[in-house]
N, C-alpha and C positions, 0 to 999 in steps of 0.2 A: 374471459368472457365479461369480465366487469365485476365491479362490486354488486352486491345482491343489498336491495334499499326492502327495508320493511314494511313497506308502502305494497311491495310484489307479493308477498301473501297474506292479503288482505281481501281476500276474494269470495265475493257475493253469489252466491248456488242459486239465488231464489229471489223476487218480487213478489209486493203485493200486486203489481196491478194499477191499470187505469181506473179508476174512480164512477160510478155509475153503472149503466145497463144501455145494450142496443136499443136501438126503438125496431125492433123487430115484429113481425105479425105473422099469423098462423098462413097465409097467402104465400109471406117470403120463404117460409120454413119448407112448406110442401111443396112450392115449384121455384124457387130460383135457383141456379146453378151455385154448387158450392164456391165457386170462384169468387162470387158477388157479395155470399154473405162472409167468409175470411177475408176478404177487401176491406171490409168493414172493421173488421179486428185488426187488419194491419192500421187501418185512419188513424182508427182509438191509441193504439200500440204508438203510433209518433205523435201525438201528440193531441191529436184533432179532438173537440169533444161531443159526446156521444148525440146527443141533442140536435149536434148541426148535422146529423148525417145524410139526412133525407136532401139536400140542396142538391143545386144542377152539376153535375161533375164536368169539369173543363180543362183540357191540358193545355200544359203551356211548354212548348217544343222549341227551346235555342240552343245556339252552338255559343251558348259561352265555355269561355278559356281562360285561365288562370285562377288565380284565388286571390281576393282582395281582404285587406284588413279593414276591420271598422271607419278606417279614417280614409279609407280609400291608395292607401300604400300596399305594395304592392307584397304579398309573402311567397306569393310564387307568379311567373310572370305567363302571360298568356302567348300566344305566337302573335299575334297583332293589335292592333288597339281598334279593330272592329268587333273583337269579340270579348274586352275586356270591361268592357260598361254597362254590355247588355243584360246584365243579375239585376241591376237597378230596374231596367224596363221590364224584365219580368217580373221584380218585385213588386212595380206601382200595378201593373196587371193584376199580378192575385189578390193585390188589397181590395181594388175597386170589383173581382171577381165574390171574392167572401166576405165584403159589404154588404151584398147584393143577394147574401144568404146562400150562392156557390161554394162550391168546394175547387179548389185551382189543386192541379197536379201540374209538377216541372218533369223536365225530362233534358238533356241536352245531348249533343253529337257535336262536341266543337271541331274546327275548321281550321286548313290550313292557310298558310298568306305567302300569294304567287310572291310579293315584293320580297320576302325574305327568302326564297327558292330559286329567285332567279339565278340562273350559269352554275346549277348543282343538280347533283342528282334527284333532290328534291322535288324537282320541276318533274319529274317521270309518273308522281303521283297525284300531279295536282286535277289535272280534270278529269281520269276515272277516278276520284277520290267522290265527284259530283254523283254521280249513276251510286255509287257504293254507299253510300252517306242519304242518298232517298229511300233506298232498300232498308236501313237500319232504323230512319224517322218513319217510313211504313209501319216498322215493326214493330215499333214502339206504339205508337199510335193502336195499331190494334192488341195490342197488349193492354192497355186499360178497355177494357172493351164496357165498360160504363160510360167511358167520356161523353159528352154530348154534341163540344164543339173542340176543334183546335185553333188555339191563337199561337203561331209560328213567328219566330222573334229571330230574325239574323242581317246581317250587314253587308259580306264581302263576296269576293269571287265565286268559292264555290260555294258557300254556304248557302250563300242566298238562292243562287239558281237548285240548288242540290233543296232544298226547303220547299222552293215553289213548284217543284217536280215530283216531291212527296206528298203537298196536299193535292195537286191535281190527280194523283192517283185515289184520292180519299174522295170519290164521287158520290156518294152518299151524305158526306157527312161536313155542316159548316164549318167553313175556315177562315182565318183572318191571318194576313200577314202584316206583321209589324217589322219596319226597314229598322235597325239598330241607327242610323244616321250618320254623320260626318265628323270627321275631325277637323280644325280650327287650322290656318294658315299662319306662320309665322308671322309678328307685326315686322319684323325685318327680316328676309331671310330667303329660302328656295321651298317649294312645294315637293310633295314626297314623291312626284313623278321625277321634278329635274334632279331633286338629291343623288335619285340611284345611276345617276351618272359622273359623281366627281371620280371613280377610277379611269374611263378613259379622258375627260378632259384634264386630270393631272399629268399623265402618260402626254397628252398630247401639247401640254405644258400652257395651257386655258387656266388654268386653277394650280394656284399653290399647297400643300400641304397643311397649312395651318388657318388659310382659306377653306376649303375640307373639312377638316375637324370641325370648325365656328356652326358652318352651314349645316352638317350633318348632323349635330348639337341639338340645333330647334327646329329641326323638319315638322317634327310631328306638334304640335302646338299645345294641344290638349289632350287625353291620354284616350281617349273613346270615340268611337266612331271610323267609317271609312276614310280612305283616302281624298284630301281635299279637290282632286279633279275628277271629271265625269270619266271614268274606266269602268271596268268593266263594275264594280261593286256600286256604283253611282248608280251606273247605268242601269242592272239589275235591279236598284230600287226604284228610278222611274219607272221601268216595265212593270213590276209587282203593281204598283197603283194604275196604270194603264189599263194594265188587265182585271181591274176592278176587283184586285184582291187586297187590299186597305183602307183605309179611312182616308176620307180626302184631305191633299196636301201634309200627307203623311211620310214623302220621300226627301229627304236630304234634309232633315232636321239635326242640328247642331248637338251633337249628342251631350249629353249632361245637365241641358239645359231645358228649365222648366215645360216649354214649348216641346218638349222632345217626349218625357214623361207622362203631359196630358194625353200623349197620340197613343201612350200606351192603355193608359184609361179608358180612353175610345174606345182605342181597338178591342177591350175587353169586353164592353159595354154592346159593341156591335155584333163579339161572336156571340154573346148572350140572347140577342134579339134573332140571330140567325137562327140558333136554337130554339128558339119558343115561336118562331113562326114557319118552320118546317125548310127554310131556303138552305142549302148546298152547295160544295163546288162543281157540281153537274149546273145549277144554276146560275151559278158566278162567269164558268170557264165555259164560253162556246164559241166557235168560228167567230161569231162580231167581235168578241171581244181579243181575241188572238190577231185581228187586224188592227184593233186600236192599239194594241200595243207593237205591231208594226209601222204603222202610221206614229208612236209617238217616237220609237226609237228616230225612226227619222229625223222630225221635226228637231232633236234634241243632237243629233251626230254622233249619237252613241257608237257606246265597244262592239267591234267586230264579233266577238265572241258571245253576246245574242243570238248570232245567227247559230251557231249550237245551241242554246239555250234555249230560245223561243220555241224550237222544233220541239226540244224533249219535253217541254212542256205540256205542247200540245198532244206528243204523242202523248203521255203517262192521262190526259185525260178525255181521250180515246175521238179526238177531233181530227180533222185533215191537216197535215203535217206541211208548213210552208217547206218550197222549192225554190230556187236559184230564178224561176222567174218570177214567182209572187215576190221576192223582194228588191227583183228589177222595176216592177211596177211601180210598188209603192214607193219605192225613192224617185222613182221619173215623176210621181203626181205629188207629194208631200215637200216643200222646202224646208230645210232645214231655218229654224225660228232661235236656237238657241246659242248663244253668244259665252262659252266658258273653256277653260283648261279642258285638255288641252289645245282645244280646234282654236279659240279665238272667233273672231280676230282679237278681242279686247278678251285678256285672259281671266275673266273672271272666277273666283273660289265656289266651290258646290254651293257654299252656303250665302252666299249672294243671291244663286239661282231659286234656293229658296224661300229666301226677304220676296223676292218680285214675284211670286206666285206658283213656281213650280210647275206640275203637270196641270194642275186646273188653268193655270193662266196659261201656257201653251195650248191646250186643248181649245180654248176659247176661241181662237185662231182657229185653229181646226177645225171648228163647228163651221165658221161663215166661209170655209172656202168647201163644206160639206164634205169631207174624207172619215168624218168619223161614226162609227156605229152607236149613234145613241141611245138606243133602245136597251144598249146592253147593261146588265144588272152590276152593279158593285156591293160588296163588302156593309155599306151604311144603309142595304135592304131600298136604294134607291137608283133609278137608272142613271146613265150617264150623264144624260139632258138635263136632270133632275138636278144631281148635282152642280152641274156649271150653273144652271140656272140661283143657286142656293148663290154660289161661289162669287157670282157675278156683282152683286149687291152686298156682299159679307162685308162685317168690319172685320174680319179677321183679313180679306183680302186689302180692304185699304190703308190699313192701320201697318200694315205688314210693308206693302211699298213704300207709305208714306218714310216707315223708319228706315230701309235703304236710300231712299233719298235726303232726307232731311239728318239721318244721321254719319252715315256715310260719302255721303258726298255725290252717289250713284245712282241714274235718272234707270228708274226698274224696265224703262222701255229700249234700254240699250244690252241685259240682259238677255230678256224676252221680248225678241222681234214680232212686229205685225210682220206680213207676207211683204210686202212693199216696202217698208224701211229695213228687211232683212237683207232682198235682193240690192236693194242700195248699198247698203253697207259690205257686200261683197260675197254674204256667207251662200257656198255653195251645196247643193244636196250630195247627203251624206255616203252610199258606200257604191261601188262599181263593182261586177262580175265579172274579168274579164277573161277570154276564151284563149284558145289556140294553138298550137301543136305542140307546146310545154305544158298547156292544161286543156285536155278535151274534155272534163269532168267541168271544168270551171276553176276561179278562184275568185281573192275578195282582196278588197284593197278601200281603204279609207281615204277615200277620193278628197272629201272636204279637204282632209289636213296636209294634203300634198301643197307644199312652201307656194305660194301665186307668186313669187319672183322666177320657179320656170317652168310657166305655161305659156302659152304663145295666147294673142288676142282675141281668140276663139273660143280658150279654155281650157285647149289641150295639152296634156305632158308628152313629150315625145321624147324616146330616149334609144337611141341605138346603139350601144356599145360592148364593150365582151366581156367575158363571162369570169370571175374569179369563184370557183368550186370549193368549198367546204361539206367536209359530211360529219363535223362536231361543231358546237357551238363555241367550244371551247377553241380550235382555230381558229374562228372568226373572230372572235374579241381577241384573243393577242393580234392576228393582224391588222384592226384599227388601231389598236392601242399603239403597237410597234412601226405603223407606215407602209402599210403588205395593201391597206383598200388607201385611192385616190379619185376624186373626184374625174367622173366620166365611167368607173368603173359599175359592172352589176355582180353585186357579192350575190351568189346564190347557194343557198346551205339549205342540202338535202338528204334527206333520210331521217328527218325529224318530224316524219308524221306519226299520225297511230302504234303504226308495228315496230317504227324506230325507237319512240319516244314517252308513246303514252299522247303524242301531237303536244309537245314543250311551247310553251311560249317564248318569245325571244326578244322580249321588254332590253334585254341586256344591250342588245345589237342596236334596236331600233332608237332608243333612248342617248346614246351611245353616237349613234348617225345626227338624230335632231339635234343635240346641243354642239357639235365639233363645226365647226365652221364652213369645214367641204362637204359636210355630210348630204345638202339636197339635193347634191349634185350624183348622189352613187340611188342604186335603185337594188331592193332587198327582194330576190323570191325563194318562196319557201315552203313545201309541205307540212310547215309549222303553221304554228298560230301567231299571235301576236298579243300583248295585253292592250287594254282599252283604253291607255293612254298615249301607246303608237303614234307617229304623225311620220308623214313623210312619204316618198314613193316605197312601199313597203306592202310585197304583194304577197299572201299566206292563202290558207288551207287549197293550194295548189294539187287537182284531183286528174287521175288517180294519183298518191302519193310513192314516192319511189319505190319504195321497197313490193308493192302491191303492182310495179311493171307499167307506171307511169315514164313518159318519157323525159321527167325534168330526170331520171337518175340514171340519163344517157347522156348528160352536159358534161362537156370536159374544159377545162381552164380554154381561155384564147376562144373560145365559141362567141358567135357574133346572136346580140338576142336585141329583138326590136320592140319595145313596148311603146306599147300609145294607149293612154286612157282619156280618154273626154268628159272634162267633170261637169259639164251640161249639158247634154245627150245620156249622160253614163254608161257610154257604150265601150269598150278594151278589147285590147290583145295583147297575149303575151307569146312569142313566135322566137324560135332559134334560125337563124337565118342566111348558118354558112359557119366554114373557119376558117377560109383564105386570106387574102389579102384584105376586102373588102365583100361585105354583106353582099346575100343574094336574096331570093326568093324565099316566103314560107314552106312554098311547096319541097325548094330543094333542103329546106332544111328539113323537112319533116322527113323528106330520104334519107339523111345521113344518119337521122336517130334511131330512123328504122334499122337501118343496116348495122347499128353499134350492140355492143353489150353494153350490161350496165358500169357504169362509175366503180372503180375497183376498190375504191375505200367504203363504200355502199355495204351497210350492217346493219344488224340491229343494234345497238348500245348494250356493248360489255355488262354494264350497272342497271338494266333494264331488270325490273323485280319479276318472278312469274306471275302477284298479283296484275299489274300492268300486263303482260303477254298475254295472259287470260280477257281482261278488260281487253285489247283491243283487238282481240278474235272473235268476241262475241258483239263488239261493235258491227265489226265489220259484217259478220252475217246478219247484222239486222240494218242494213244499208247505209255505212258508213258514215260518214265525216257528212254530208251534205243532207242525212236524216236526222243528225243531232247526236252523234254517238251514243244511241240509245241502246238498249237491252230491247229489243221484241220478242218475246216467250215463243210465240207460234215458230219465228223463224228460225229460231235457235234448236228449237226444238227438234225442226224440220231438218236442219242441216245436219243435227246430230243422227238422226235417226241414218239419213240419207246414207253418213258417215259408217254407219256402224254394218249396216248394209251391204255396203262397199266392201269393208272388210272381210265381214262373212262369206262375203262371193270370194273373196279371194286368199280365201282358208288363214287371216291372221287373226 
């Protein structure tokens, strides 16, 4: 067992004690709940002293991860560097909270990071980790049940959506979301979307070995904040300020850096004022504002994977839940304005998008071509109007482009398009629904980032070719890696939705397609998902999903599939269309899927957790993938009942 050190019994039975006296009153004694006044003994007990006790109590709710030494090295590491900076923005929070004669409480639920799950089993728990992860920040939340306000502090995929689905369920009670921000891009080097592609472009003999190594070296530039392209964690913090739950020009701040800090002071500042003048996220979060932040996703060509998010948002704060056609709408009226990684066309880093003005200066745009709901409230206790109005005339707006331009090199209006020099410069609106007797639910496809070397002059992709069937994802990458997919082919990997997978993102594949040279040329569907740096013809949340008796998990290799998406109309199809010689009709092909079983390798995944099996049973009874893979209590409820019912009538 070891040597026994003298130091081991040496042991303390007893304290004096914190120093002083409650400021207790004969009021608190006879009617507060004994919860409130030992809350009080726990403050004193860490540290707090007694004096201050009476301030406004405020929690501060992030998903940081790791543990950092005084000098910012690391003693234990985090799972990604969106969650490993964020103690600093909570810290400047509580200082500026118990400045101000507050009392700041932390709390945290750190998060995991798709980049490091990708083509693992890991990937099985990444988006019910989001539904699981609000339930626990709920929890917590009303576990201090003194608090007054929450200031929500996170960065990445699921954190952040998982964060902004916990305070919209806190409808009562202010909230402020603080975006953890970005990571820095190599001054030489690859961004951390293209990095997680050197295994297939080695395999495919694009990259050297020790090219690899160099590159994957300095991906991450600086050790905090999100991933340097707008994915899904970018994306997620445009939406959060969208939705009028931050401080303005509070998304995609450079994490570490002074500018980044102050927004957390803000932010402190503004849940404090929310508190003391009665405002809520019942008042923050309402229909107007669930459009502007469809309307900015737009404008900006965000991550696919919003369209989950957005919904669950809206449902947990009890508003009407966007549908397959509200965000056909608003992509046919919103142009897409914003110029970054991965869409392009000039690759710009998040944090460029930031220099040039972020959501306020997009939004401004948005104002004069009228799509946006200004009357809605944000976060700084001021309306939307209010704000751009502020925004308009700020030297923090000019002084901010001035230094992209002047220091940089980079004119902020090649960034952030007006409507008319965006359409000039090629950029197309952002996502397509497309239908058809492989998806009569719908699916979703990032229209913008389909390669325009093959669209025809019109704008459309057309692709008709056959079918190469995977039902692991792990097949599919050995067969781009090894020369199993070639250009003309459609890889389609199925059974990677919900009930398969937990709905895995398939960054691996997609990533993997964009950088290989034949890659535009092959066309990806999939009852998956995809992450938010996807590009290419790459078509996901394909409904219903196979395993659920959709017809994509009746496709068999050599199946002829004809997709046509129109990236300015935004209208698609995706259609199986025969297996003979040569293509026929939709119609006859929807006979043959009818007449088939399903795909014989079609399962659930061996390594599928029963957490996930549970997660996506109760998804699905509360209407699936195109509701936002939410929890609805009533439905759940319902089905269970229905269930139990069933059985009793039939004596098990």
């Amino acid at each position: 067992m070891g040597p026994d050190d003298e130091a081991y019994f040496e042991v303390a039975t007893h304290a004096p004690g914190p120093s002083g006296s409650l400021p207790l009153t004969p009021e608190q004694l006879l009617n507060a709940p004994s919860g409130d006044l030992f809350g009080w003994s726990q403050n004193v007990g860490m540290g707090w002293r007694p004096e201050r006790l009476k301030g406004r109590e405020v929690l501060l709710l992030g998903t940081l991860g790791g543990i950092r030494n005084e000098d910012g090295t690391p003693a234990a590491l985090g799972y990604h560097t969106g969650h490993w900076e964020i103690g600093l923005l909570m810290k400047a929070a509580a200082d500026e909270i118990s400045g101000a004669g507050g009392i700041p409480f932390a709390g945290y639920v750190s998060d995991p990071c798709d980049g490091r799950s990708q083509g693992t089993a890991g990937m099985y728990d990444s988006l019910p980790y989001r539904n699981d992860a609000a339930i626990v920040m709920r929890r917590l939340i009303r576990s201090l049940p003194t608090r007054s306000a929450v200031v929500g502090v996170a960065t990445c995929d699921k954190g952040l959506p998982a964060m902004m689905v916990a305070l919209a369920g806190m409808k009562k009670l202010p909230g402020v979301i603080v975006p953890g921000g970005v990571t820095l891009p190599p001054t030489r080097g690859e961004d951390a979307g293209k990095i997680q592609t050197i295994g297939a472009r080695y395999a495919n003999g694009e990259l050297t070995l020790e090219e690899a190594a160099d590159l994957g070296c300095r991906a991450c530039a600086t050790p905090g904040g999100g991933c340097q392209f707008l994915g899904t964690a970018g994306t997620a913090q445009v939406v959060a300020e969208a939705l009028g739950l931050t401080v303005p020009h509070a998304a995609l701040a450079p994490s570490g850096q002074p500018v980044w800090t102050a927004m957390a002071r803000q932010s402190a500042r503004a849940a404090m004022a929310l508190a003391a003048s009665g405002l809520t996220m019942s008042d923050l979060l309402t229909d107007a504002s669930i459009r502007n932040a469809m309307v900015v996703h737009a404008a900006f060509g965000g991550s696919t994977n919003l369209l989950l998010h957005i919904p669950a948002i809206a449902h947990a704060a009890g508003l009407a839940v966007p549908e397959a056609g509200d965000w056909a709408a608003v992509n046919r009226a919103v142009p897409r304005l914003v110029s970054v990684l991965p869409n392009g066309p000039i690759p710009h880093p998040t944090v460029r998008v930031f220099l040039a003005g972020g959501v306020p200066e997009a939004m401004l745009h948005l104002r004069k071509l009228g799509v946006l709901e200004e009357k809605a409230l944000t976060a700084s206790g001021l309306t939307v109007g209010e704000v751009l109005d502020w925004w308009q005339g700020s030297e923090r707006r000019s002084r901010m482009r001035a230094y992209l331009a002047d220091r940089e090199g980079i004119d902020p209006d090649t960034v952030i398009f007006s409507p008319l020099a965006a359409k000039a410069a090629g950029l197309t609106s952002t996502v397509t629904l497309p239908t058809g007797n492989l998806a009569p639910e719908g699916s979703v496809i990032k229209s913008t980032a389909i390669d325009p070397s093959v669209l025809d002059e019109n704008g459309v992709f057309r692709h008709v070719g056959r079918a190469k069937v995977f039902t692991t994802e792990r097949e599919a990458i050995r067969a781009i890696k090894l020369g199993g997919i070639a250009a003309g082919d459609v890889l389609a990997l199925i059974g990677r939705g919900p009930s398969g997978t937990g709905m895995e993102e398939t960054y691996q594949l997609t990533s993997a397609l964009k950088h290989l040279s034949f890659g535009k040329r092959v066309t990806l569907l999939t009852d998956a998902r995809f992450s938010g740096v996807s590009t290419g013809a790459c078509i996901g949340h394909i409904g219903p999903e196979a395993l659920a008796g959709g017809p994509v998990g009746r496709l068999r290799d050599g199946d002829w599939v004809d997709i046509r998406i129109d990236t300015r109309g935004l209208d698609g199809s995706i259609d199986m269309v025969g297996c003979g010689e040569r293509p026929e009709s939709p119609a006859e092909g929807a006979a043959l899927l009818a007449a088939r079983t399903p795909h014989p390798g079609l399962a659930e995944d061996p390594d599928l957790p029963d957490d996930t099996r549970l997660w996506a049973a109760m998804q699905a009874a509360s209407g699936g993938t195109w509701k936002g893979c939410v929890y609805d209590a009533n439905r759940i409820i319902s089905t269970l009942k229905a269930g139990m019912r069933a059985l009793e009538e039939n004596g098990v």
